[in-house]
MARSEGU-933084 format. One record per residue (C-alpha): residue number from 1; residue in three letters; y, z, x negated. Coordinates in steps of 0.5 Angstrom, whole numbers. Each point is the difference from the previous one (the first is absolute). Layout:
REM MARSEGU-933084
[r NUM; 'ALA'; [Y; Z; X]]
...
//
This chain:
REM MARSEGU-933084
[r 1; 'UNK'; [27; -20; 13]]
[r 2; 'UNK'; [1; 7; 4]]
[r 3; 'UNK'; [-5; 6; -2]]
[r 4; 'UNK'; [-5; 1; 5]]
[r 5; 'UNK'; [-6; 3; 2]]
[r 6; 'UNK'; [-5; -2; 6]]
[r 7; 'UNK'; [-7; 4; 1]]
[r 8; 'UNK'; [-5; 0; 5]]
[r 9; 'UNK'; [-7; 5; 0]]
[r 10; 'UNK'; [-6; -2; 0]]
[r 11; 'UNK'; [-7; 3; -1]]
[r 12; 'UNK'; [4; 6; -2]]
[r 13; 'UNK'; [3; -3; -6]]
[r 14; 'UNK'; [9; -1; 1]]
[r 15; 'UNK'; [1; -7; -3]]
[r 16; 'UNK'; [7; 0; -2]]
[r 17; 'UNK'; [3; -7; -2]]
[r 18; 'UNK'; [6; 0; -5]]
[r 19; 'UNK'; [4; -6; 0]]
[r 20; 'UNK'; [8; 0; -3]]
[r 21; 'UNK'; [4; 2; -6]]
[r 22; 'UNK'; [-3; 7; 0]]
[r 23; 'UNK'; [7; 4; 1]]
[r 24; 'UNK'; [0; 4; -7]]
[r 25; 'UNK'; [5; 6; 3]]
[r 26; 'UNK'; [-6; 1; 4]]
[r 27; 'UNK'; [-3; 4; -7]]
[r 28; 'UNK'; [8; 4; 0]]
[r 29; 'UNK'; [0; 2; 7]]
[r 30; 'UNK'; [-2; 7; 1]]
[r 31; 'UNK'; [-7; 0; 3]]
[r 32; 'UNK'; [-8; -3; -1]]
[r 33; 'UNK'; [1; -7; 0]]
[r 34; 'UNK'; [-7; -1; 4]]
[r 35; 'UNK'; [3; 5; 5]]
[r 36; 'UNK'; [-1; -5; 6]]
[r 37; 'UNK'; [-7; -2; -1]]
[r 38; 'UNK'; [-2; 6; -1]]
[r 39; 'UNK'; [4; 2; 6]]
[r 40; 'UNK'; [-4; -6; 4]]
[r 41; 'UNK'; [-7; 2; -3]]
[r 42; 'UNK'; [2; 7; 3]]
[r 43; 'UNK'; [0; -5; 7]]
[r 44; 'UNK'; [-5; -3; 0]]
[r 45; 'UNK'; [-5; 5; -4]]
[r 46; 'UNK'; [-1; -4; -6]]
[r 47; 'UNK'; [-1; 3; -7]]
[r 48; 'UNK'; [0; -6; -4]]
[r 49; 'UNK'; [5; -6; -1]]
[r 50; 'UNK'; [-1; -7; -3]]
[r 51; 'UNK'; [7; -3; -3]]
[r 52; 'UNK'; [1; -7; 0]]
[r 53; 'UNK'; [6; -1; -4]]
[r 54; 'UNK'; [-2; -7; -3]]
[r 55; 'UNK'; [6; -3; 4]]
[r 56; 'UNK'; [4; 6; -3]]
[r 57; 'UNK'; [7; -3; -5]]
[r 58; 'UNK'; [0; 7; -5]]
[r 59; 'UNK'; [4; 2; -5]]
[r 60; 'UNK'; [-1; 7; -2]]
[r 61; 'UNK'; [2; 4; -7]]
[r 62; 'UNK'; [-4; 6; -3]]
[r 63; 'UNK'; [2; 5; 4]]
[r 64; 'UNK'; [0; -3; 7]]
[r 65; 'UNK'; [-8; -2; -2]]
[r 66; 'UNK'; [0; 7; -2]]
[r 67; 'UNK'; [3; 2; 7]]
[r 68; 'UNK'; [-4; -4; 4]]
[r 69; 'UNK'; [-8; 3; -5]]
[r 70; 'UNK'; [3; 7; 3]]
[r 71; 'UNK'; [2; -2; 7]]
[r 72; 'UNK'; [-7; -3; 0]]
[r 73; 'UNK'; [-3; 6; -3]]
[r 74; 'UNK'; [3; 4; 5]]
[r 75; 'UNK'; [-2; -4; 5]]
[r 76; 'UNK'; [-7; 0; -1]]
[r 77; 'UNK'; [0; 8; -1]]
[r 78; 'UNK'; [3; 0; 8]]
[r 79; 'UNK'; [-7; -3; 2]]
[r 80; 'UNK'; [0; -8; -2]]
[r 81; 'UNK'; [-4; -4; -4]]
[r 82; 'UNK'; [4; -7; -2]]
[r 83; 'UNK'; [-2; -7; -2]]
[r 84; 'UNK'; [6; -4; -4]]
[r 85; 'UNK'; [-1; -8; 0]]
[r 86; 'UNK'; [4; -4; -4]]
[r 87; 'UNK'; [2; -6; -5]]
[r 88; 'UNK'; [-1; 2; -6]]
[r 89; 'UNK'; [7; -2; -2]]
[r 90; 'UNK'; [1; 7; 4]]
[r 91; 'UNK'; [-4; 5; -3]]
[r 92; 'UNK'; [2; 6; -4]]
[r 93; 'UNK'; [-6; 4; -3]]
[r 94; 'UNK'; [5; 6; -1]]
[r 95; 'UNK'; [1; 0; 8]]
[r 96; 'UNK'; [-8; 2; 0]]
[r 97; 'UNK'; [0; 4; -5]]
[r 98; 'UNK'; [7; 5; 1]]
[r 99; 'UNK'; [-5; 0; 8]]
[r 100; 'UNK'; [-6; 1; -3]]
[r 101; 'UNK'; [2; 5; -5]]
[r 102; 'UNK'; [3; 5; 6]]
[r 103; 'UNK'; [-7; -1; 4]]
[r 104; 'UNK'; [0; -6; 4]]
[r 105; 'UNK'; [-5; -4; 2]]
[r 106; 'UNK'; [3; -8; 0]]
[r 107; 'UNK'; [-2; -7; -1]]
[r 108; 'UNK'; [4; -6; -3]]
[r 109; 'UNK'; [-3; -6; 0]]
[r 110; 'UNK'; [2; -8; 1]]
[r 111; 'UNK'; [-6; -1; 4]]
[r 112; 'UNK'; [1; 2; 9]]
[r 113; 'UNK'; [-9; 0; -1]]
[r 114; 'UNK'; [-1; 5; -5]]
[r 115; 'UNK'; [6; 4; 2]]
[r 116; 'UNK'; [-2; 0; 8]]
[r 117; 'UNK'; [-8; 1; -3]]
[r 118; 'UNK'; [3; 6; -5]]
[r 119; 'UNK'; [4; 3; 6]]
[r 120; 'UNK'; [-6; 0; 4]]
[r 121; 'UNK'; [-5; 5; -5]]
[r 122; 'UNK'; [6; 5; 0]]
[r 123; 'UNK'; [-1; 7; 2]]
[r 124; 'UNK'; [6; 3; 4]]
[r 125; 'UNK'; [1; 8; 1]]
[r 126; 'UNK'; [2; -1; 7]]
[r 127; 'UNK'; [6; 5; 0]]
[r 128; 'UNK'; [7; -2; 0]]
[r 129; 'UNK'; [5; 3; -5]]
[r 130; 'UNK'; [7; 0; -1]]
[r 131; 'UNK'; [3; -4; -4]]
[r 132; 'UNK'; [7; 2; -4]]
[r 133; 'UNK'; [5; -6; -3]]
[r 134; 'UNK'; [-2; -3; -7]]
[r 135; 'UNK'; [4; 2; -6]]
//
C-alpha cells in the first residue's frame, strides 16, 4: 500500500494518520523528515502532534531510526511537543533515546488514550525555530 499522511486539528493538537510502507528514502533524503507536520502546525497554530502510525508497514536499520530520533529531536527544538502511537511490533527504544539524549520531549506509546493524555499535560514554549536537515 502507497505511504500516506492525512491530519486534521483538534483542540489544538495536529492528528496525524500514517498509513502505508513508510518509504525509507525519506530517512536519505536531505531535510527533517517531520517537515510537513511542522510546517502544518505553523499553519494552523499548533505546537503539539499526536502520531498514529498503528497502520504504518516499517522497516528501518540502525541508522534510519537513528536519523528519525534526531529528526524528531529537531523538531521538538523548532517548538513542538510529539506523541507516537504505535504496535508494539514497531517500537525501538533507540529512537527515543537518540531523541531524548538531544533534549527533545516526546512519547512512544501503543495506547492512542495515554499518548493523547500525556500529550495533554505538555508544556510548550510557544516559539517557533528553525529546523535544519538531520544527519
Amino acid at each position: 500500500m502507497t505511504y500516506q499522511t492525512d491530519f486534521i486539528v483538534e483542540d489544538g493538537v495536529l492528528h496525524v494518520q500514517l498509513d502505508g510502507q513508510f518509504p525509507p528514502e525519506l530517512l536519505r533524503a536531505p531535510g527533517n523528515v517531520f517537515t510537513p507536520f511542522i510546517d502544518a502546525c505553523a499553519e494552523h497554530g499548533s505546537f503539539k502532534v499526536l502520531f498514529d502510525a498503528r497502520h504504518l508497514e516499517v522497516k528501518l536499520d540502525t541508522v534510519k531510526i537513528f536519523r528519525a530520533g534526531v529528526d524528531a529531536a529537531l523538531a521538538c527544538h523548532a517548538g513542538l511537543r510529539m506523541a507516537f502511537v504505535a504496535r508494539e511490533d514497531m517500537i525501538d527504544s533507540f529512537f527515543e533515546e537518540v531523541a531524548r539524549n538531544r533534549g527533545a520531549l516526546i512519547g512512544v506509546f501503543t495506547d492512542f488514550d495515554k499518548a493523547g493524555e500525556w500529550l495533554a499535560k505538555q508544556p510548550v514554549t510557544g516559539a517557533r525555530r528553525a529546523v535544519h536537515a538531520g544527519s
